[in-house]
C-alpha positions in Angstrom: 61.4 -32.1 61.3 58.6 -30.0 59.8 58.1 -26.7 62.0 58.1 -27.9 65.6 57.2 -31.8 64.6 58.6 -34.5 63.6 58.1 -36.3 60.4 58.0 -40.2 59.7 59.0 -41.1 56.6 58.7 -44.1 54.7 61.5 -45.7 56.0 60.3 -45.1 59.5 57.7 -46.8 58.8 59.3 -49.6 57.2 61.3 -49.9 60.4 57.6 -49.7 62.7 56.6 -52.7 60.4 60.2 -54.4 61.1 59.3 -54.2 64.3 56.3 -56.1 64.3 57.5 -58.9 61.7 60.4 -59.7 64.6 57.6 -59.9 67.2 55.5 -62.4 64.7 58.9 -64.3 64.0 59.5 -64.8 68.0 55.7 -65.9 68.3 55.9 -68.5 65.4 59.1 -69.7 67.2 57.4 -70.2 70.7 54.6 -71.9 68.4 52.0 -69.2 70.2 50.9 -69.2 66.2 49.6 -65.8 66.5 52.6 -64.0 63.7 50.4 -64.6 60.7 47.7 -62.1 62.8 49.7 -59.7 64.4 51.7 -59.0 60.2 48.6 -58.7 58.7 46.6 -56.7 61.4 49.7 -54.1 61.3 49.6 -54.3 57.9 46.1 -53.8 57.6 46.3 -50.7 60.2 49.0 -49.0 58.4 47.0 -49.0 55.1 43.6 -47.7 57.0 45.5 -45.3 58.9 47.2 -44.2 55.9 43.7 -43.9 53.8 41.6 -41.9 56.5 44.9 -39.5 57.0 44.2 -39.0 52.9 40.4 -38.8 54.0 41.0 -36.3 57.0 43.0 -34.2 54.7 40.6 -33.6 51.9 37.8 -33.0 54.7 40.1 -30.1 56.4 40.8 -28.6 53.0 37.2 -28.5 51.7 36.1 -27.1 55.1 32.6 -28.5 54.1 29.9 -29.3 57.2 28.1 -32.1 54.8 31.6 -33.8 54.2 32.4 -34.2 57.6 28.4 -35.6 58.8 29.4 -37.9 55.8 32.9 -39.3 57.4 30.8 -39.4 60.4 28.2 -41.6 59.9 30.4 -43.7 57.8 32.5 -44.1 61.1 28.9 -44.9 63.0 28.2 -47.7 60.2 31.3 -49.2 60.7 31.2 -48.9 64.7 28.1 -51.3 64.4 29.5 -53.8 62.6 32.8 -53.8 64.7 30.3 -53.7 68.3 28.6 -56.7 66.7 31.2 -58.4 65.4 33.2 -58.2 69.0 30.1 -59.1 71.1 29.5 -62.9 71.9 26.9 -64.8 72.6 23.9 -61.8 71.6 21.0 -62.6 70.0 20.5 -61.4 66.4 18.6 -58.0 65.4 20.7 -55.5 67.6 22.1 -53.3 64.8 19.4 -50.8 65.5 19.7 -50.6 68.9 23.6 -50.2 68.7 23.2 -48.0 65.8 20.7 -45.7 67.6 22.8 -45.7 71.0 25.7 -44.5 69.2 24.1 -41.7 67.4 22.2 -40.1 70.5 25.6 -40.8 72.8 28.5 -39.2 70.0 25.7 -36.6 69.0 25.4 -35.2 72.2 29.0 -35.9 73.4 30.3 -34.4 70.4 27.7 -31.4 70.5 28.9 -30.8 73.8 32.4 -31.1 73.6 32.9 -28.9 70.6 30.4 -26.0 71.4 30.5 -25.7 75.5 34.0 -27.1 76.2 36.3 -25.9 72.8 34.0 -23.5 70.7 36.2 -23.9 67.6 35.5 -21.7 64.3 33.7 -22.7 62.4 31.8 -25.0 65.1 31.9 -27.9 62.4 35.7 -27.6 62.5 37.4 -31.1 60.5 40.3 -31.0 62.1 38.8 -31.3 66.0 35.8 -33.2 64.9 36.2 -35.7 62.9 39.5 -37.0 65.4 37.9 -36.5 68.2 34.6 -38.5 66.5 37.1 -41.2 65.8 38.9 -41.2 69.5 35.3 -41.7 71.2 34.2 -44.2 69.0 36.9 -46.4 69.7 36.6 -46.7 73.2 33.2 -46.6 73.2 32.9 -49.7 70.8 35.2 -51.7 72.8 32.8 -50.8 76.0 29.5 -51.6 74.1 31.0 -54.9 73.0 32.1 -56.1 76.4 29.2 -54.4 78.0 26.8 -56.7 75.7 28.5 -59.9 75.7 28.7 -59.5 79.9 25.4 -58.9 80.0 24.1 -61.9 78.2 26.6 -63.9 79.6 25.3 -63.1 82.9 21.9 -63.2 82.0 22.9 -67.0 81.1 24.5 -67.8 84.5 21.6 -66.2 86.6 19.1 -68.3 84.7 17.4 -69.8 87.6 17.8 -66.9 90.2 16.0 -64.7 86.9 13.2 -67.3 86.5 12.8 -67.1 90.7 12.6 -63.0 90.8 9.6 -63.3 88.0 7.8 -66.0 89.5 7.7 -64.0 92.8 6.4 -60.8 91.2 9.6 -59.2 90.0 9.2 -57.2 86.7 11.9 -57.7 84.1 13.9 -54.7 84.8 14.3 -56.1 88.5 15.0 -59.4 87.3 18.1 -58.2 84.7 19.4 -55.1 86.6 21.8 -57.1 88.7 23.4 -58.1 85.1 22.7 -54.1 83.9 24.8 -53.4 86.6 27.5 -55.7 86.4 28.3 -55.1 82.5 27.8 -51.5 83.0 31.0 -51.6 86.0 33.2 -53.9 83.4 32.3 -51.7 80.5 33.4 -48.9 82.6 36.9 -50.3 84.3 38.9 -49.1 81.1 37.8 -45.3 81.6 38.0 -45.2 84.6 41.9 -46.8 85.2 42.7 -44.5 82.3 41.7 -41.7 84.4 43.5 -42.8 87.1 46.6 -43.2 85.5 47.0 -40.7 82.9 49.9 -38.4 83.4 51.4 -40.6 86.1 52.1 -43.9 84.9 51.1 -42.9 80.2 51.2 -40.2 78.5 47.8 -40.7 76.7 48.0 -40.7 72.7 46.1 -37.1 72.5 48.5 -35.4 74.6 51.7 -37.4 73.3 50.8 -36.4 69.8 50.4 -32.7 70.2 53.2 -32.4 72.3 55.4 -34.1 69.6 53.8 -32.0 66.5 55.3 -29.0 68.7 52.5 -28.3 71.0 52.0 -26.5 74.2 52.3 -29.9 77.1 50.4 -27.7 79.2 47.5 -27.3 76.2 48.1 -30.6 75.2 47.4 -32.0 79.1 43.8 -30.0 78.6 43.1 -31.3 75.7 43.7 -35.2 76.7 41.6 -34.8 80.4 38.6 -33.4 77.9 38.6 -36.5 76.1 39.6 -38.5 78.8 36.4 -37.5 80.3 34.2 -37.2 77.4 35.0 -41.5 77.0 34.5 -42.1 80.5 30.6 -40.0 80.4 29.8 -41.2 76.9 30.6 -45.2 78.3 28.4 -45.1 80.9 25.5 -43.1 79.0 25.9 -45.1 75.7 26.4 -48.3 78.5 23.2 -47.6 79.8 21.2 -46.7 77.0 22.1 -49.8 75.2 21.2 -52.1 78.2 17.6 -50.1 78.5 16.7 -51.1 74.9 18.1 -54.5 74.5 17.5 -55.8 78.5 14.1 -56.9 76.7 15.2 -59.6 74.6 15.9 -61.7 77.2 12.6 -61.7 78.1 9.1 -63.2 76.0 5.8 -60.9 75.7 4.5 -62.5 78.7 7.8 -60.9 81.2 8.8 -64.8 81.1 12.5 -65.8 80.4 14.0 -66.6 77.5 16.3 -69.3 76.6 19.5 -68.1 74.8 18.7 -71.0 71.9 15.0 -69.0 71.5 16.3 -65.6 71.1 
């Protein structure tokens, strides 16, 4: 234990890896052939973790605005490419769009947050920043990734009801919003059951961490529903902003359809 917390040490963390290499060895032997993935990806997570704990670390004690905007938009750069690279079947050229969602959705999520919910000192503050950057970031990538590849997808399916709405005067907005709608709701299901269940049937990480570093529960439980609720808004705004500005590709100059194969 250090103060109130506990500390992992490196055979702790030899054992957490144990783990995982007897869950690949039972996968190999039930020939699901998914061992080889599951070692390297907790692998590959232990040494990132490890790396931006470093990072975090040097950002706290240099207490330096500019260095935490830089761990930021490294963290945005990376979101793209992991929103991209999760999303199937979109067309190609979205990076902005993603890119620019992102940065108007954590900007103001992360603007509000800090200075109307916590006010920390100084309002830059590395320690609740850059975590909470990374903890909104992840859920909202996974959202923006299903959110895209559901939209298209249905786009896909509703090919011939799409083609119908324009040729009885609908505009393209009318014609897609039905798949808007529906990738918006999927995007959002992970929030939103999150909310539901927090405290009841998890613990959410937040809350479990600070209550094991020695933590108030009670403090902790605040902390958590903030987030909690910060994921759930920025989804649905980030969501819908991405869908306004992307909705078009499906679509030629002329407001005709567009075949997946000529996007």
């Amino acid at each position: 234990m250090s103060g109130n917390g506990y500390v992992i040490d490196n055979w702790g963390l030899l054992v957490a890896l144990l783990m995982v290499a007897v869950a690949a060895l039972v996968s190999e032997l039930m020939c699901i052939s998914i061992g080889k993935t599951l070692m390297w990806s907790a692998i590959r997570a232990l040494v990132q973790l490890c790396v931006m704990g470093v990072i975090i670390g040097y950002v706290i004690r240099s207490n330096n605005p500019w260095l935490v905007f830089g761990v930021i938009a490294v963290m945005l750069v990376a979101a793209v490419q992991i929103t991209l690279s999760r999303a199937k079947g979109i067309p190609k050229g979205l990076a902005g769009p993603v890119l620019l969602s992102l940065v108007i959705t954590m900007l103001l999520m992360i603007s509000l947050v800090t200075e109307l919910v916590v006010r920390p000192h100084p309002w830059y503050a590395p320690q609740l920043v850059v975590p909470l950057t990374g903890m909104l970031l992840g859920n909202t990538v996974s959202a923006l990734a299903v959110g895209l590849s559901r939209f298209y997808e249905s786009m896909n399916e509703r090919r011939d009801e799409v083609d119908t709405l324009l040729a009885l005067g609908a505009t393209p907005w009318e014609a897609a919003r039905p798949s808007i709608v529906s990738s918006i709701r999927l995007g959002l299901l992970p929030p939103t059951a999150s909310l539901a269940s927090c405290g009841i049937v998890t613990i959410p990480g937040m809350m479990a961490g600070q209550v094991i570093a020695g933590g108030d529960p009670l403090n902790a439980a605040k902390y958590q529903f903030v987030v909690l609720a910060a994921i759930a808004a920025l989804t649905l705004v980030a969501d819908a902003l991405i869908m306004t500005m992307t909705y078009r590709t499906c679509f030629t100059d002329k407001d005709q359809y567009k075949p997946p194969e000529d996007r």
